[in-house]
GUFILUM-233768 format. One record per residue (C-alpha): residue in one letter; x, y negated, z; residue number from 1. Coordinates in Angstrom, 3 decimals, always signed. Layout:
<site><resn>A</resn><east>X</east><north>Y</north><up>Z</up><resi>NUM</resi></site>
...
***
This chain:
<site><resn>X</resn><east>-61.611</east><north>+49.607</north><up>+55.313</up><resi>1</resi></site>
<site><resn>X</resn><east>-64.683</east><north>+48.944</north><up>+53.363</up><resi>2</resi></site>
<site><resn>X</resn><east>-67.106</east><north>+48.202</north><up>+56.080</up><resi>3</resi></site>
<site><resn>X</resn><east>-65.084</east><north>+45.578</north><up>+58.291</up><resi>4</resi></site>
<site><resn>X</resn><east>-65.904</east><north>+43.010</north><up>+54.687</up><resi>5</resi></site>
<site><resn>X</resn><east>-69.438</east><north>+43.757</north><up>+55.591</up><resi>6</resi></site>
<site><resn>X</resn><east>-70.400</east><north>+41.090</north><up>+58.144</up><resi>7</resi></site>
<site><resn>X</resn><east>-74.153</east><north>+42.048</north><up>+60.948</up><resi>8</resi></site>
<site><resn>X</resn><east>-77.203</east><north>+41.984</north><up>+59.044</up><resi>9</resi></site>
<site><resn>X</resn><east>-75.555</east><north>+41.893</north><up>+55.381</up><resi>10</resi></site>
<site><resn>X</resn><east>-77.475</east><north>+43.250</north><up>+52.203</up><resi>11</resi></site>
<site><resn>X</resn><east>-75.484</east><north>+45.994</north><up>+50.782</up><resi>12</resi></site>
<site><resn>X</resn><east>-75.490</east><north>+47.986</north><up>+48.138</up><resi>13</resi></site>
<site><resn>X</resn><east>-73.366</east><north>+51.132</north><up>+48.280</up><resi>14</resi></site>
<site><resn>X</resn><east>-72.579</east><north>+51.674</north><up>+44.495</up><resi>15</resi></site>
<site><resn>X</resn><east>-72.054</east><north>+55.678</north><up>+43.186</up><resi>16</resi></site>
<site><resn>X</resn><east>-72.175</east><north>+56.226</north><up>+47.154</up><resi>17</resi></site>
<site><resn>X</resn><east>-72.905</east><north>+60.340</north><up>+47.053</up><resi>18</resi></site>
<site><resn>X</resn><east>-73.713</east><north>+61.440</north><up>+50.177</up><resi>19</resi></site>
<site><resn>X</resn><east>-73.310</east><north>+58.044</north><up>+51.494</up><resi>20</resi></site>
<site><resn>X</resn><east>-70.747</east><north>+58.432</north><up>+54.265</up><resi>21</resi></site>
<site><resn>X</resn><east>-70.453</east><north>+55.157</north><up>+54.098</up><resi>22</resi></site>
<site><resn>X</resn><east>-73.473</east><north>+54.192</north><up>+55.088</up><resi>23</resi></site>
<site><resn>X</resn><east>-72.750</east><north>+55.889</north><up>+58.539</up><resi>24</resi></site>
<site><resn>X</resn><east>-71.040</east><north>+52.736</north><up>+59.342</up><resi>25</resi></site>
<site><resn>X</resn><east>-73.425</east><north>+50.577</north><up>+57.759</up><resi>26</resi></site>
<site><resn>X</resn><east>-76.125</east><north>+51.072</north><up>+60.108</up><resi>27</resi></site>
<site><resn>X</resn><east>-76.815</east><north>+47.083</north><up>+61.437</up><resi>28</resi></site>
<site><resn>X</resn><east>-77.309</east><north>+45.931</north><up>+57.529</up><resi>29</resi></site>
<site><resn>X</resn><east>-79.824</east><north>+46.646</north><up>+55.447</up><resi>30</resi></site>
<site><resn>X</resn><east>-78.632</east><north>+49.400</north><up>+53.148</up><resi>31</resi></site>
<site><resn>X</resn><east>-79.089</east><north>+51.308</north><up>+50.090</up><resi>32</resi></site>
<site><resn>X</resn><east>-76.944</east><north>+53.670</north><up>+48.158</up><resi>33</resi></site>
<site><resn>X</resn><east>-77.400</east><north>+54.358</north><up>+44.543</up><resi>34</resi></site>
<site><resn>X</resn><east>-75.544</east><north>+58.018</north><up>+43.096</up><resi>35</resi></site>
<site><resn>X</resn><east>-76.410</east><north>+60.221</north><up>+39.923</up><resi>36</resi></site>
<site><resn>X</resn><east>-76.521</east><north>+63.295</north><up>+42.243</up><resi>37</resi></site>
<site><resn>X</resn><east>-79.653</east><north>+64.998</north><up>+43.987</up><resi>38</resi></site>
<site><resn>X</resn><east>-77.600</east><north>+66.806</north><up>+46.106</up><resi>39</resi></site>
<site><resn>X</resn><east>-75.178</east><north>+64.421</north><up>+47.038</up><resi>40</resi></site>
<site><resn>X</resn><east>-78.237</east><north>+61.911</north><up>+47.691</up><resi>41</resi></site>
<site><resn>X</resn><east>-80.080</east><north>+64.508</north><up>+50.077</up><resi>42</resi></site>
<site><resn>X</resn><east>-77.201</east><north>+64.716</north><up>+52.137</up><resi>43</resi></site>
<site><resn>X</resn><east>-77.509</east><north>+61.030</north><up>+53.022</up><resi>44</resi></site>
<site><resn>X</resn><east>-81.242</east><north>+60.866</north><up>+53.099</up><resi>45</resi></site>
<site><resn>X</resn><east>-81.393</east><north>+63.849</north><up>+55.759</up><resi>46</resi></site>
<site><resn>X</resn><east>-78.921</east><north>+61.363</north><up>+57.592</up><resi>47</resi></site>
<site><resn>X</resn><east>-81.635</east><north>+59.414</north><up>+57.434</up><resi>48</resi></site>
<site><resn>X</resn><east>-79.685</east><north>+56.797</north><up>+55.303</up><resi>49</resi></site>
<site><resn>X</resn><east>-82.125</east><north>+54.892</north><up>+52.422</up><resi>50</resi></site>
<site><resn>X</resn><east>-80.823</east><north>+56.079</north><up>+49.178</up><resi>51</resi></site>
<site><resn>X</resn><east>-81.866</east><north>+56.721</north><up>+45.637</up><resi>52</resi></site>
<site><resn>X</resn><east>-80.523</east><north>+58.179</north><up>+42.036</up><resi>53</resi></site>
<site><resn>X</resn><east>-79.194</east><north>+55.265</north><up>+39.227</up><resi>54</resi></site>
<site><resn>X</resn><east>-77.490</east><north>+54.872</north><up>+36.824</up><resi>55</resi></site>
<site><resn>X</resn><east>-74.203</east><north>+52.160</north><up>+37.530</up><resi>56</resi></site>
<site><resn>X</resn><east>-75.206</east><north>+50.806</north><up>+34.426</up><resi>57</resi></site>
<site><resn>X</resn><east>-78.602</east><north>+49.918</north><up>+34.973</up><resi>58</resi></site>
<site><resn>X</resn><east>-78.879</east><north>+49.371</north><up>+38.839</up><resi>59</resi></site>
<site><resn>X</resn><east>-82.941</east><north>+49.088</north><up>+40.174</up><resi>60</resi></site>
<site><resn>X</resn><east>-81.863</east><north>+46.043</north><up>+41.877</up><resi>61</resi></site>
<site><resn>X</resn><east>-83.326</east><north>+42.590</north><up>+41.647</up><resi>62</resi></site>
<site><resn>X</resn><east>-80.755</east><north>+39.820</north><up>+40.570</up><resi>63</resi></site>
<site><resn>X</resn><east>-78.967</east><north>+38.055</north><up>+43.046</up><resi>64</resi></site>
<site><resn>X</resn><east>-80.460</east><north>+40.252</north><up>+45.572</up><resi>65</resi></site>
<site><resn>X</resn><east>-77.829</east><north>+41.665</north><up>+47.546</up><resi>66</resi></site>
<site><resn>X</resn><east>-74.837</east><north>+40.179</north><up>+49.938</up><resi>67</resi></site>
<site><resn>X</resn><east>-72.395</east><north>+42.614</north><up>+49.427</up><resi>68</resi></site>
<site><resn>X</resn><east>-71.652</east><north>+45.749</north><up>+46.814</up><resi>69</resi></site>
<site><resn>X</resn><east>-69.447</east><north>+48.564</north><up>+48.252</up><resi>70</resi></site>
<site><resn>X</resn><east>-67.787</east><north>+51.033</north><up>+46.006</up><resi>71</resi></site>
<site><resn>X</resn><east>-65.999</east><north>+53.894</north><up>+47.859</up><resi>72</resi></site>
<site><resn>X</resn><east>-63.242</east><north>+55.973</north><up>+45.666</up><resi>73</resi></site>
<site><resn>X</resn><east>-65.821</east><north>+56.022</north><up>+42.411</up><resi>74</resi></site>
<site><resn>X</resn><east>-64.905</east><north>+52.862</north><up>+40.429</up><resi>75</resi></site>
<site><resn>X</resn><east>-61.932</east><north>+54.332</north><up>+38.599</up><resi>76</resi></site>
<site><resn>X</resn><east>-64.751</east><north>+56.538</north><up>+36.964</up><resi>77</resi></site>
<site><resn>X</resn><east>-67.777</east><north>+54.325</north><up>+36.210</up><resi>78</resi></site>
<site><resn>X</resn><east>-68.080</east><north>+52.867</north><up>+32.932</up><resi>79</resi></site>
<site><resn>X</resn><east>-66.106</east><north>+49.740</north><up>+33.995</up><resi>80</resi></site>
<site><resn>X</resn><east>-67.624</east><north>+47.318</north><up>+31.339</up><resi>81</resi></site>
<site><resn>X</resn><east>-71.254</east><north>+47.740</north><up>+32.253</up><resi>82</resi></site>
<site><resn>X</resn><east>-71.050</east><north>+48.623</north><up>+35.989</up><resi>83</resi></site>
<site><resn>X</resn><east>-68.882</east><north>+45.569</north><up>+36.769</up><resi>84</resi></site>
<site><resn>X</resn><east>-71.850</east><north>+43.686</north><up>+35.022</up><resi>85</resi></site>
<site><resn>X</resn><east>-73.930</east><north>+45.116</north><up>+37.160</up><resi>86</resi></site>
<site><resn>X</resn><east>-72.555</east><north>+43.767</north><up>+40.131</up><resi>87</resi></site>
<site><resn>X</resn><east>-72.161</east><north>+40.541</north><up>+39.376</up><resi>88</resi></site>
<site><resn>X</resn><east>-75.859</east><north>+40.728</north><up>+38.185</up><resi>89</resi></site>
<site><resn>X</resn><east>-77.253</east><north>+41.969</north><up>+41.698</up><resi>90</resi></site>
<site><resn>X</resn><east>-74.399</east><north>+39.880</north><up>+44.026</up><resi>91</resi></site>
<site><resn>X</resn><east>-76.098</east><north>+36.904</north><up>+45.434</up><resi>92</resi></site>
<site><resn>X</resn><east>-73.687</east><north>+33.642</north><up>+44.548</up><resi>93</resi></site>
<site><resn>X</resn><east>-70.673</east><north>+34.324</north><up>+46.661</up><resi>94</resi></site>
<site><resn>X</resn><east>-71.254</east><north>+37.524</north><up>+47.606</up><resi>95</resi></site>
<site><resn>X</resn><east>-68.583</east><north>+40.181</north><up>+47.902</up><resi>96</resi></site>
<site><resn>X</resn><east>-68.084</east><north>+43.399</north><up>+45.935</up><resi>97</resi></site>
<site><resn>X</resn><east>-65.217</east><north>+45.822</north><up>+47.272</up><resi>98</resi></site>
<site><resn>X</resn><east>-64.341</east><north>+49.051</north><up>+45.694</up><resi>99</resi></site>
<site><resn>X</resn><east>-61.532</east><north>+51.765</north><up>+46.861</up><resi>100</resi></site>
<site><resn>X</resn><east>-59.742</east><north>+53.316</north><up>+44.502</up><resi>101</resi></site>
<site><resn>X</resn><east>-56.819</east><north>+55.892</north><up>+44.667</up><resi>102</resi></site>
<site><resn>X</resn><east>-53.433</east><north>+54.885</north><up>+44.878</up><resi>103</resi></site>
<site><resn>X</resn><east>-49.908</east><north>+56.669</north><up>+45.119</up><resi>104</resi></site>
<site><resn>X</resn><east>-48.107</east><north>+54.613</north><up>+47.755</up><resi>105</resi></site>
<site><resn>X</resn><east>-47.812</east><north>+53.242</north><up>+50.709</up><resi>106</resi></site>
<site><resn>X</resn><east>-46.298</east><north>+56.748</north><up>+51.256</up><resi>107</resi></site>
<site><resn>X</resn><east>-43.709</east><north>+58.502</north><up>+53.593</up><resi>108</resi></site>
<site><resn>X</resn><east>-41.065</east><north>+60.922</north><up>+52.098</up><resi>109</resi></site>
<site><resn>X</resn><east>-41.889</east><north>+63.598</north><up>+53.498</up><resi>110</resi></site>
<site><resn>X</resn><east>-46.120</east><north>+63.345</north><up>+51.880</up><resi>111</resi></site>
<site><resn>X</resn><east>-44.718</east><north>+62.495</north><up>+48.764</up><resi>112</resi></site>
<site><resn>X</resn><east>-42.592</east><north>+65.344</north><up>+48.269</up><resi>113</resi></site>
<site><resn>X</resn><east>-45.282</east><north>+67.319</north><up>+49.834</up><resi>114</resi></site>
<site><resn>X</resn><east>-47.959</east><north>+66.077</north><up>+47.065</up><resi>115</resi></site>
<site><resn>X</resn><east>-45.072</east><north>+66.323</north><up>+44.515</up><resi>116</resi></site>
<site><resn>X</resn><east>-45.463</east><north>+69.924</north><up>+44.982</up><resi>117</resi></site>
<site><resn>X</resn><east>-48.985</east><north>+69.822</north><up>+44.376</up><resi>118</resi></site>
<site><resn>X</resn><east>-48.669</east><north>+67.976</north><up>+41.269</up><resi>119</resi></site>
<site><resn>X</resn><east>-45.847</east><north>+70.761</north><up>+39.874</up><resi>120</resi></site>
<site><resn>X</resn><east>-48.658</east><north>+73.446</north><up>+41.371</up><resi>121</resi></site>
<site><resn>X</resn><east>-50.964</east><north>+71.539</north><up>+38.873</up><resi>122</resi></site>
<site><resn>X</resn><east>-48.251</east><north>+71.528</north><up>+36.085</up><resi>123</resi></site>
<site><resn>X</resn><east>-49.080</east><north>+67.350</north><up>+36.134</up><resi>124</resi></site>
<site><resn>X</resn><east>-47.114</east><north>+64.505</north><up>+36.609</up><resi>125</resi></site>
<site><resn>X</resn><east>-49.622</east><north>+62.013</north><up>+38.502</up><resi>126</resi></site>
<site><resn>X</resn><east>-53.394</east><north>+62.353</north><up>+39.096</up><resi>127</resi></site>
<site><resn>X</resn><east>-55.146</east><north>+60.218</north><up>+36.130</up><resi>128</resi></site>
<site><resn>X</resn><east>-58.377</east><north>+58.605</north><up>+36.033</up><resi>129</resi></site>
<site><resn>X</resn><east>-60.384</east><north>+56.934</north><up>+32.931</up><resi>130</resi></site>
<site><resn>X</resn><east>-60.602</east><north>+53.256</north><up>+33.954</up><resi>131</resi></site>
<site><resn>X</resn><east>-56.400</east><north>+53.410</north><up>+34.733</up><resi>132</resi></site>
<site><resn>X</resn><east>-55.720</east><north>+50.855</north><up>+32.334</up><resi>133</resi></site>
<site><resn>X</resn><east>-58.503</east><north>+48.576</north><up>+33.055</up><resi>134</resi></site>
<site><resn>X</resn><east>-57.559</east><north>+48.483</north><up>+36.730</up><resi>135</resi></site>
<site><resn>X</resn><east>-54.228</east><north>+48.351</north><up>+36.444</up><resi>136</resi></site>
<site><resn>X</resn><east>-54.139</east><north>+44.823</north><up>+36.195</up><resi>137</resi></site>
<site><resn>X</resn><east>-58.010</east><north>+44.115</north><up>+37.383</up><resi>138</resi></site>
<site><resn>X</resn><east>-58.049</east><north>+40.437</north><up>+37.763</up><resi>139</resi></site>
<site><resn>X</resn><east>-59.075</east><north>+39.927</north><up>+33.768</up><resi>140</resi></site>
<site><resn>X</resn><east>-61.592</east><north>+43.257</north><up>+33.680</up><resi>141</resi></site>
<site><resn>X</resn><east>-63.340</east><north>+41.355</north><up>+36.331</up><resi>142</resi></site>
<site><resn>X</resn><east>-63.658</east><north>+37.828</north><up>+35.466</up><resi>143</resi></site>
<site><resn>X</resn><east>-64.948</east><north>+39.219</north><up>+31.827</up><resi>144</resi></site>
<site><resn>X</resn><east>-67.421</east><north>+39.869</north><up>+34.492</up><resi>145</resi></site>
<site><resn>X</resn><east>-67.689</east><north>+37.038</north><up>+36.404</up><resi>146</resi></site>
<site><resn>X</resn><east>-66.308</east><north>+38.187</north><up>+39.515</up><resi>147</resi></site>
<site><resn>X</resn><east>-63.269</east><north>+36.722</north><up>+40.720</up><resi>148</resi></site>
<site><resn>X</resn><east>-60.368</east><north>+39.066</north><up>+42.356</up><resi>149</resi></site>
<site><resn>X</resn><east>-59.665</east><north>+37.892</north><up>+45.689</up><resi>150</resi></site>
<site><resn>X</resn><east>-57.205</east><north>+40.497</north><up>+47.012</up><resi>151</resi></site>
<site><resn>X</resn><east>-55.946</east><north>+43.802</north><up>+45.744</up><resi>152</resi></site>
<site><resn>X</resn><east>-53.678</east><north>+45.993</north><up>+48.264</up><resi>153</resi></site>
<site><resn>X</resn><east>-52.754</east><north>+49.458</north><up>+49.232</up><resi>154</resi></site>
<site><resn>X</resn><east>-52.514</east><north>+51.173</north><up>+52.684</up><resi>155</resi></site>
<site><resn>X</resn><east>-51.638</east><north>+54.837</north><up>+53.754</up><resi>156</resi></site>
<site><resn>X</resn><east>-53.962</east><north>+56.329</north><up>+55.804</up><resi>157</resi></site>
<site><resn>X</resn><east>-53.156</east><north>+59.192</north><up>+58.160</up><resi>158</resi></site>
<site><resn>X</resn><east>-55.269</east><north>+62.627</north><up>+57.530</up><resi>159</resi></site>
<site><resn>X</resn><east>-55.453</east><north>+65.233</north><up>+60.197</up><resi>160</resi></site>
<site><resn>X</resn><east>-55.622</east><north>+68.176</north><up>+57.309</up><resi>161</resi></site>
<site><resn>X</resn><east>-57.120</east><north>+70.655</north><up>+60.396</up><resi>162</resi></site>
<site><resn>X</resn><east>-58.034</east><north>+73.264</north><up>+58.979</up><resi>163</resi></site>
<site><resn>X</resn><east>-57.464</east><north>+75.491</north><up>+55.478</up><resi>164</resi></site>
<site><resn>X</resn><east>-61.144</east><north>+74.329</north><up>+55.018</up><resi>165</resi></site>
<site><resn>X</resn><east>-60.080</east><north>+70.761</north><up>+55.663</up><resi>166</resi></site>
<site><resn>X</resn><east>-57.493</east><north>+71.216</north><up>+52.594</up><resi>167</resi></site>
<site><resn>X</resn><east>-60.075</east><north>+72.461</north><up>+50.363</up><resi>168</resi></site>
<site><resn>X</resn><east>-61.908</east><north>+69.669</north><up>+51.074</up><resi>169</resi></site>
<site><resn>X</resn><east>-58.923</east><north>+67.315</north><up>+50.176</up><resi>170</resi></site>
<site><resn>X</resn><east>-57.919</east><north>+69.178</north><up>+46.888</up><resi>171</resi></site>
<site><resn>X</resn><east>-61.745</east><north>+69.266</north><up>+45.918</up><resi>172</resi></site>
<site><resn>X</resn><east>-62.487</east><north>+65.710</north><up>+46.576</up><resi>173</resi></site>
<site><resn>X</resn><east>-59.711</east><north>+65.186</north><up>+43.620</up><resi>174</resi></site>
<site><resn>X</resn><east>-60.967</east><north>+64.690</north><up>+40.318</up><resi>175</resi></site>
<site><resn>X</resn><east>-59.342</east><north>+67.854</north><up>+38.335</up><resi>176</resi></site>
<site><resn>X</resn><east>-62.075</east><north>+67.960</north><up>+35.460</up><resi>177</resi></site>
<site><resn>X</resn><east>-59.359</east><north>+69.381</north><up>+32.772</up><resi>178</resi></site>
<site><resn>X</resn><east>-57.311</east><north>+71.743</north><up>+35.086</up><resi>179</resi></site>
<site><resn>X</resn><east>-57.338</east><north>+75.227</north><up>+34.289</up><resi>180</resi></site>
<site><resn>X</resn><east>-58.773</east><north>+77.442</north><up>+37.334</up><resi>181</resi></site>
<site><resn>X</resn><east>-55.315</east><north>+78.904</north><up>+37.830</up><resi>182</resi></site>
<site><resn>X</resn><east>-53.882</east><north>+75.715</north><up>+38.485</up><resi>183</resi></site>
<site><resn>X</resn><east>-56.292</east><north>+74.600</north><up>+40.741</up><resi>184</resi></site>
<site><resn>X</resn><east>-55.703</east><north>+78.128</north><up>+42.779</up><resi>185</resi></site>
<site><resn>X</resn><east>-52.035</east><north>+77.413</north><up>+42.902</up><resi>186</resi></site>
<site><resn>X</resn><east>-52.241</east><north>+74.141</north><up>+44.351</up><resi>187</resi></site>
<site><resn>X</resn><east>-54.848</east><north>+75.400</north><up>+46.901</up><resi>188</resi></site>
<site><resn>X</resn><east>-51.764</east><north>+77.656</north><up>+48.118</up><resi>189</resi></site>
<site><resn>X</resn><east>-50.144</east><north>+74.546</north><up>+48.834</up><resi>190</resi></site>
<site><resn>X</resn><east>-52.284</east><north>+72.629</north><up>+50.708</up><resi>191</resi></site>
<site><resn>X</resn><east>-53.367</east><north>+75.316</north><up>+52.817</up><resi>192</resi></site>
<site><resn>X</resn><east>-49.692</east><north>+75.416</north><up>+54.190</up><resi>193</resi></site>
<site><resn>X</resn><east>-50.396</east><north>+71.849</north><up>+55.700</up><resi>194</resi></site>
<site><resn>X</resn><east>-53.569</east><north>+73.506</north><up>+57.880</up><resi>195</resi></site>
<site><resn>X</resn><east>-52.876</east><north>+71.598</north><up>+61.308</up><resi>196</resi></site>
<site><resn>X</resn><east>-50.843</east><north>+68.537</north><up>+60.171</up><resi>197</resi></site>
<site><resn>X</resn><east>-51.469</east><north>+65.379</north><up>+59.159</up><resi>198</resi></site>
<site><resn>X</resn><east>-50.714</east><north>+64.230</north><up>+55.777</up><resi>199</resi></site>
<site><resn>X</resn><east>-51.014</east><north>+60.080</north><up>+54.014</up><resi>200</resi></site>
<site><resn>X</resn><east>-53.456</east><north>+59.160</north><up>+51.418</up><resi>201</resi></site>
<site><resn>X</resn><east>-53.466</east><north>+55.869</north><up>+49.905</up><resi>202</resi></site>
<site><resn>X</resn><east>-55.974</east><north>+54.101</north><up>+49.020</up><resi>203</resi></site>
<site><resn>X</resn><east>-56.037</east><north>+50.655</north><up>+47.152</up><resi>204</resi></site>
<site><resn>X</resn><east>-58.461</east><north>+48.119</north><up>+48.407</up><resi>205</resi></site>
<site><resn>X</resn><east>-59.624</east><north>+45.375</north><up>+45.445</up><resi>206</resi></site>
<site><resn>X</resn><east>-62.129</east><north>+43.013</north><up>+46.894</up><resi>207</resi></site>
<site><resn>X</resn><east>-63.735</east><north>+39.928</north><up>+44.320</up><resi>208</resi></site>
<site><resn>X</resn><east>-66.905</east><north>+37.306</north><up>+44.795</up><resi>209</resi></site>
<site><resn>X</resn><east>-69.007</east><north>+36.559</north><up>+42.615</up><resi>210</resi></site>
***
């Protein structure tokens, strides 16, 4: 959903990209994906993706230097303020910066009742995330930054959960800092039972220019 804004031969910048998955599809542009994490980053560079460790805040990146700014499922933890600066700092004029963050709908019955139980497994009543406020209602967070909010929308994609590895993978890739290692155990029971079916996650798409 990210990579169909990047248009052949585009300058992107992949911002907190870990192991750069997204970089897979990125292959005709000239790429480079910043993370915190050494081993999330040598995933990607034995991929043979070019990547390197920064700070959101204070991206090695020359000004205006870059076409378009990716941000897969991270933003809703950056500091918001600074990282959003950032961007709008290394964007050429124009340029595009589009971040995925989670969402809770589009959403059949039938998933939502089936993450409802994960969220009673995990004694919570919706997974939370620091910059919830601030993108709530983005459109002022990011002209404070200069960017300007083009589109914001949500779509449910499909997950083949294959495997009780696959649901690890799913209930891991949540971010469950707080929650007590009984909890987390419980709602592993629960996931496990969807081990070859498919389940909806939602994602919400925002996509500015700067």
């Amino acid at each position: 959903w990210l990579a169909e804004l990047v248009p052949p031969g585009a300058r992107v910048l992949d911002l907190a990209c870990g192991s750069a998955p997204t970089g897979e599809l990125l292959r005709a542009t000239s790429y480079l994906g910043l993370d915190l994490s050494h081993a999330e980053l040598r995933l990607g560079a034995g991929r043979g993706l070019r990547v390197a460790r920064a700070d959101a805040a204070r991206l090695p990146v020359a000004d205006a230097a870059v076409d378009v700014v990716v941000c897969s499922m991270a933003l809703q933890l950056l500091p918001l303020e600074p990282a959003l600066a950032e961007v709008r700092r290394v964007l050429r004029p124009g340029g595009t910066f589009a971040a995925t963050v989670p969402a809770s709908r589009p959403m059949p019955v039938r998933d939502a009742l089936r993450w409802a139980q994960v969220l009673l497994a995990l004694r919570s009543r919706g997974l939370s995330y620091p910059n919830d406020d601030a993108l709530g209602s983005p459109g002022a967070e990011f002209a404070r930054a200069g960017l300007v909010l083009r589109s914001d929308e949500s779509r449910g994609f499909s997950l083949d959960v294959a495997s009780r590895d696959a649901a690890d993978r799913l209930l891991d890739g949540l971010y469950l800092p707080d929650v007590p290692p009984g909890r987390i155990t419980a709602a592993r029971r629960v996931v496990h039972g969807w081990a070859g079916q498919r389940t909806t996650v939602p994602v919400r798409r925002l996509v500015a220019q700067g």
